[in-house]
C-alpha positions in Angstrom: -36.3 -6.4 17.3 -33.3 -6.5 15.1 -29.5 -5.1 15.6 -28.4 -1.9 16.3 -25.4 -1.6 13.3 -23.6 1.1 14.3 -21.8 2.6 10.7 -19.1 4.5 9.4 -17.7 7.5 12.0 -20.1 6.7 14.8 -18.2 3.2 14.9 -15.1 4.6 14.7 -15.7 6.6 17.3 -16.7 4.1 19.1 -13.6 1.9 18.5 -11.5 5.5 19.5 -13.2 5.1 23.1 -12.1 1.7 23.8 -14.9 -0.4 22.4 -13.1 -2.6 20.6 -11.3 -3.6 23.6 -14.7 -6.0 24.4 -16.1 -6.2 21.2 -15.5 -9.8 19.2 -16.2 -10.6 15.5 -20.2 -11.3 14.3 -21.7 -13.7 12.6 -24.5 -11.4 11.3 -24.3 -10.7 7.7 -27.7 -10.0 6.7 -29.3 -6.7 6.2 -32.5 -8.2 6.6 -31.3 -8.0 10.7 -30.7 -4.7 11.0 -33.0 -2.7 13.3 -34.6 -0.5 10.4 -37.6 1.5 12.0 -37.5 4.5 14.3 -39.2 2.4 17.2 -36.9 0.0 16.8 -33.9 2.1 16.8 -35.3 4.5 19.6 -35.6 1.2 21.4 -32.0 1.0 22.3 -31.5 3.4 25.3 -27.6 3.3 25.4 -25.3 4.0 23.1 -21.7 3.5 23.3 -19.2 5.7 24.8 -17.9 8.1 22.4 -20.4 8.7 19.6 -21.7 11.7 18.9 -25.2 12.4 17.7 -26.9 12.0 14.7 -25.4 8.2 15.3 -24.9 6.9 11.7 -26.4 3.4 11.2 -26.5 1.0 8.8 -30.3 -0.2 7.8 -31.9 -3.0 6.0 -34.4 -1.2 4.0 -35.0 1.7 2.4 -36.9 4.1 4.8 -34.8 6.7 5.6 -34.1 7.8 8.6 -32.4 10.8 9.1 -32.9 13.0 12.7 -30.9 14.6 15.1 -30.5 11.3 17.0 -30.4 9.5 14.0 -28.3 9.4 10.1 -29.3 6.1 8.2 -27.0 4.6 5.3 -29.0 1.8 3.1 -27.4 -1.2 3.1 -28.9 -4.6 1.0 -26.1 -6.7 0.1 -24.7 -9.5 2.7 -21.6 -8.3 4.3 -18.1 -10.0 4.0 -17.2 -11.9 6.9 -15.4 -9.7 9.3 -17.5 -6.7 8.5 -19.4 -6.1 12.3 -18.2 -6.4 15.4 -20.5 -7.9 18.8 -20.4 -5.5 21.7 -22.8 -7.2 23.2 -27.3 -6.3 23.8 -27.7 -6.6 20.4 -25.3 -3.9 19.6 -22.7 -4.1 16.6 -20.2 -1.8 15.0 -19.4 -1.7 11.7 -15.5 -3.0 11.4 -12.3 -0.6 11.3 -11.7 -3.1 7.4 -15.0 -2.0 6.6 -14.7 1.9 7.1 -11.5 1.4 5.1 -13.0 -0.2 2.3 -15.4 2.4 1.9 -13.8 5.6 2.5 -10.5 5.0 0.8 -12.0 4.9 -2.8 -13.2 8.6 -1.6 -9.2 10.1 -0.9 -6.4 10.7 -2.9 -3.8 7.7 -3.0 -1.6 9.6 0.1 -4.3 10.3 1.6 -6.1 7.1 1.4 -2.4 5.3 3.2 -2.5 7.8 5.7 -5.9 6.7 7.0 -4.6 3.3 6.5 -1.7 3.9 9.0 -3.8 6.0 11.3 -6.4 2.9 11.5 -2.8 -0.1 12.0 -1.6 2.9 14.1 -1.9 4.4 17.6 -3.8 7.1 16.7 -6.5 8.7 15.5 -7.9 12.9 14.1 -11.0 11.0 13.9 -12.4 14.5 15.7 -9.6 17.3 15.0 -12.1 18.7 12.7 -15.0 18.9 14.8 -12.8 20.0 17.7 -11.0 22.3 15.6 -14.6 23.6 14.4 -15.9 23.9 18.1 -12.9 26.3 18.9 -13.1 28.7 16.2 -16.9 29.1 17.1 -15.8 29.7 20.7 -13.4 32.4 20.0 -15.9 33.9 17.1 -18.8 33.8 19.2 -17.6 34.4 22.8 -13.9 36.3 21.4 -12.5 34.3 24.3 -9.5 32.7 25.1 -9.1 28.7 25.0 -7.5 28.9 28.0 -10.6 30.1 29.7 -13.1 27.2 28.4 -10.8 24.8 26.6 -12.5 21.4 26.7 -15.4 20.4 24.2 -19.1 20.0 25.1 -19.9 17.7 27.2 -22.4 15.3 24.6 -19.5 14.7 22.6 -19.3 12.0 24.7 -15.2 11.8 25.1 -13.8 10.7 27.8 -11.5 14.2 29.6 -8.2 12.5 29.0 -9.0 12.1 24.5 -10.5 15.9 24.7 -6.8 16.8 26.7 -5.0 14.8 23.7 -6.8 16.5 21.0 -6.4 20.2 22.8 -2.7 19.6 22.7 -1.9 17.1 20.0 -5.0 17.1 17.6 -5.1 13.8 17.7 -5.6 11.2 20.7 -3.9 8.5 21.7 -5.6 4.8 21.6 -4.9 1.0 20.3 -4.7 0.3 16.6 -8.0 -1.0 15.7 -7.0 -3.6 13.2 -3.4 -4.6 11.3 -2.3 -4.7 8.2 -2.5 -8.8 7.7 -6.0 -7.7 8.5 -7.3 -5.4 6.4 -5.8 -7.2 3.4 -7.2 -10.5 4.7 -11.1 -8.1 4.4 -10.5 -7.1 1.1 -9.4 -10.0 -0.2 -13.1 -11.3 1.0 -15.3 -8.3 -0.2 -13.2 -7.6 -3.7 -12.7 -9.2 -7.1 -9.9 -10.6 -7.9 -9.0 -8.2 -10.8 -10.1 -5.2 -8.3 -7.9 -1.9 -8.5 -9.3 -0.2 -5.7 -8.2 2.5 -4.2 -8.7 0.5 -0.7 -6.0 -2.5 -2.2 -3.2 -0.2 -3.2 -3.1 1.6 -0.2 -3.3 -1.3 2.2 0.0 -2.6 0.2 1.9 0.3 0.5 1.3 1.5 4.6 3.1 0.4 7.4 1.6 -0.4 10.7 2.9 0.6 14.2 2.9 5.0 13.6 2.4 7.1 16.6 1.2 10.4 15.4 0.1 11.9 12.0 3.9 13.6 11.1 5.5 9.9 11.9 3.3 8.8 8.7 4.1 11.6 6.7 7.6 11.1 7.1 6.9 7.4 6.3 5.1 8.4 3.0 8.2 11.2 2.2 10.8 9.0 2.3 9.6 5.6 2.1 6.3 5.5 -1.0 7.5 4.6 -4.7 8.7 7.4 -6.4 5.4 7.4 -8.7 3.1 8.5 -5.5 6.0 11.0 -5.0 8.4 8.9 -2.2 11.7 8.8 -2.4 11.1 4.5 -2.2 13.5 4.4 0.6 13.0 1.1 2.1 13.8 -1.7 4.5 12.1 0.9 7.5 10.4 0.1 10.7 8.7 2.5 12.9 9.1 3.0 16.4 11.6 0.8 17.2 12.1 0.5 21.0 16.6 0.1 21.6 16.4 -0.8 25.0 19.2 1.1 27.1 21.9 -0.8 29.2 20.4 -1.2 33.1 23.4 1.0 35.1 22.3 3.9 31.9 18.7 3.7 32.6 19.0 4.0 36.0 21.3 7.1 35.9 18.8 9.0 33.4 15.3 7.3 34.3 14.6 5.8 31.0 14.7 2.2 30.3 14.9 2.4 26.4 14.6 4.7 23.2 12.3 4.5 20.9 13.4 6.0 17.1 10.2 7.3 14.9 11.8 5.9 11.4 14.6 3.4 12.1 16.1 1.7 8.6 18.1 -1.2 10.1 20.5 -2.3 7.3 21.4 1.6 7.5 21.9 2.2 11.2 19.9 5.6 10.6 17.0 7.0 12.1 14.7 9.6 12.2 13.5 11.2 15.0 10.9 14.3 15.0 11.7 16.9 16.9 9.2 18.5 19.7 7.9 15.8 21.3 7.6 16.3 25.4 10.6 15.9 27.3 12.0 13.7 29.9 13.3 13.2 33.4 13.1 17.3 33.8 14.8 17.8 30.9 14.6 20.6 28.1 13.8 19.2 24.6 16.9 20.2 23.2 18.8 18.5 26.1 16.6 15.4 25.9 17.3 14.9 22.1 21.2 16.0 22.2 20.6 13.2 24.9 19.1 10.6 23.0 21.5 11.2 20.0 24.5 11.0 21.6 23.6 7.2 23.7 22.3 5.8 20.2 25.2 6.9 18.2 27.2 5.0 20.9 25.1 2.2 19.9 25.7 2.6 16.6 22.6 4.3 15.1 22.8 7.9 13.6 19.9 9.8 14.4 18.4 12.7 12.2 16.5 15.3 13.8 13.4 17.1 11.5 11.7 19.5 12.2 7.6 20.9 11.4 9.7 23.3 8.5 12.0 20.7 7.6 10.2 18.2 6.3 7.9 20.0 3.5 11.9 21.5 2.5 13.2 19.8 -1.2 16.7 20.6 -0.4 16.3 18.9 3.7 14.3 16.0 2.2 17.5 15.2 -0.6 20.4 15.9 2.3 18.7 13.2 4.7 17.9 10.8 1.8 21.3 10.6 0.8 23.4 10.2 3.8 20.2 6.8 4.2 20.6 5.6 0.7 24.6 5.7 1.3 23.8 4.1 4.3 21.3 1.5 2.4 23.9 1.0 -0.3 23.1 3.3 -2.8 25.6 5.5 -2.8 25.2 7.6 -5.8 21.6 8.2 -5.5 20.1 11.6 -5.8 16.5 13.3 -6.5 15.3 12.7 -9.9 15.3 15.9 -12.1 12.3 14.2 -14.6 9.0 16.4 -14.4 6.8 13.5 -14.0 8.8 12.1 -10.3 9.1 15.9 -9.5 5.5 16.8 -10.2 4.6 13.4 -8.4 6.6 14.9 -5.4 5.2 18.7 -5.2 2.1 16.5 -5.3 2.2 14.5 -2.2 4.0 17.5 -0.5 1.2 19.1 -1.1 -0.7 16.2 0.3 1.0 16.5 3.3 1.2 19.9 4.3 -1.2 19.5 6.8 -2.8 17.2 9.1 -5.3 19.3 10.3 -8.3 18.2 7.6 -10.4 15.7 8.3 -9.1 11.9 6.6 -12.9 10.3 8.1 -15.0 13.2 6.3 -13.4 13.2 2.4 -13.4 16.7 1.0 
């Protein structure tokens, strides 16, 4: 009997559910391994927490196999070293470098470094579409309120708190499935040398560590080159934690701060505004809060909003006062059709993070 590869969403899935938490790199390469026939596939009776059906899998020859338990992808070439992952029972998962690899060439640049910073980040939409697709069939069909049945079925195999996340957030919450160092170290080992995909540029232009889907965006806003239509704004880290003095955190009940988009030489931040609040407080008090203890400490915060950030005239205001800050003091927007085009562009990328980055258009 050969291995059970699970491929491509299914393993991402997977990873989302806290697979990879156990899982370790495989030695398996070959295609010739793979569990290709449906007796053999049928033959594994568990599956891992979090995949929905059909389960995509990778096979070793060309039979396809495509039911409602099953969705086969061919594979004959050996795999790169670091492309599956052991969970144990002869069970692998195709890697989080992998998926990159091939799903990136399918998206638009932006959108190709967004999934890049979703899969170094600590998140993932890997099911906002579904979800989003499950609820608009339940107020269509039953012309109900969320409220009334709000979770998703049961065989999508999420654990409560993920389906909670992705009712509130659209997104859940879990560990970043691989790094940066990572996912170049992968393609380094399954490209050419004189490769230009889509896969290598992004991976040199994300930056690991985002939170949520509108910390990236900001990220891609302010910080791409100017030809992907950023504004190149750059030394930035995200989510850097400014841990608060112990008599403070005691009187408020918070240890330490943590700013979405924090450019160091600058002393400037960014921080996204609607986020839960804290210690009983309103949002509004809990940012007025925040801003007030960091600009004690030297950092200027900047609070954006959902309407903000999409806004030409916001997005040159806030990039001026941080280019001041970064030493550039006479910097403004570029008024050339090709950097403003490039901009209305990945605006336009970014107006939403409600499609689907695992499922290309």
């Amino acid at each position: 009997m050969g291995y059970l590869v699970i491929a491509n969403t299914s393993a991402m899935q997977a990873l989302d559910e806290g697979a990879g938490s156990f899982a370790h790199p495989s030695l398996v390469r070959s295609p010739s391994s793979f569990a290709s026939s449906a007796a053999e596939l049928n033959s594994f009776e568990t599956l891992p927490t979090g995949c929905t059906t059909p389960v995509e899998v990778l096979v070793g020859n060309r039979t396809r196999l495509n039911t409602t338990q099953w969705k086969a992808h061919y594979n004959t070439a050996k795999l790169p070293a670091g492309s599956l992952l052991d969970i144990g029972h002869d069970r692998l998962l195709t890697s989080a470098e992998r998926f990159f690899l091939k799903t990136a060439p399918h998206l638009s640049v932006t959108r190709a470094i967004l999934l890049g910073m979703e899969l170094c980040g600590w998140y993932s939409t890997l099911m906002s579409k579904p979800y989003q697709e499950y609820c608009n069939q339940l107020i269509r069909a039953r012309e109900i309120s969320l409220d009334t049945k709000p979770w998703p079925p049961v065989d999508w195999g999420m654990s409560l708190e993920h389906q909670r996340d992705l009712m509130r957030n659209g997104f859940i919450t879990r560990k970043p499935p691989t790094t940066p160092k990572r996912l170049a170290d992968y393609l380094s080992r399954a490209l050419s040398n004189n490769s230009n995909s889509r896969a290598l540029v992004a991976s040199r232009l994300l930056q690991a560590n985002s939170h949520s889907p509108i910390e990236s965006r900001l990220y891609a806003r302010y910080c791409l080159p100017k030809r992907y239509g950023g504004l190149n704004l750059k030394p930035v880290e995200l989510n850097v934690e400014i841990p608060l003095a112990p008599d403070l955190a005691a009187a408020i009940g918070i240890d330490k701060y943590t700013i979405d988009l924090l450019w160091p030489p600058a002393h400037i931040g960014i921080e996204y505004e609607g986020k839960p609040s804290h210690s009983g407080l309103t949002a509004e008090q809990k940012d007025r809060l925040k801003r007030n203890i960091l600009e004690v400490a030297g950092i200027r915060i900047i609070s954006i909003d959902g309407k903000q950030y999409a806004n030409e005239d916001v997005l040159e205001l806030y990039a001026r006062q941080i280019a001041k800050g970064l030493g550039i003091p006479k910097w403004k927007l570029n008024a050339k059709p090709t950097e403003r085009l490039a901009r209305f562009e990945l605006i336009d990328d970014l107006c939403s993070w409600d499609y689907d980055l695992y499922r290309p258009d």
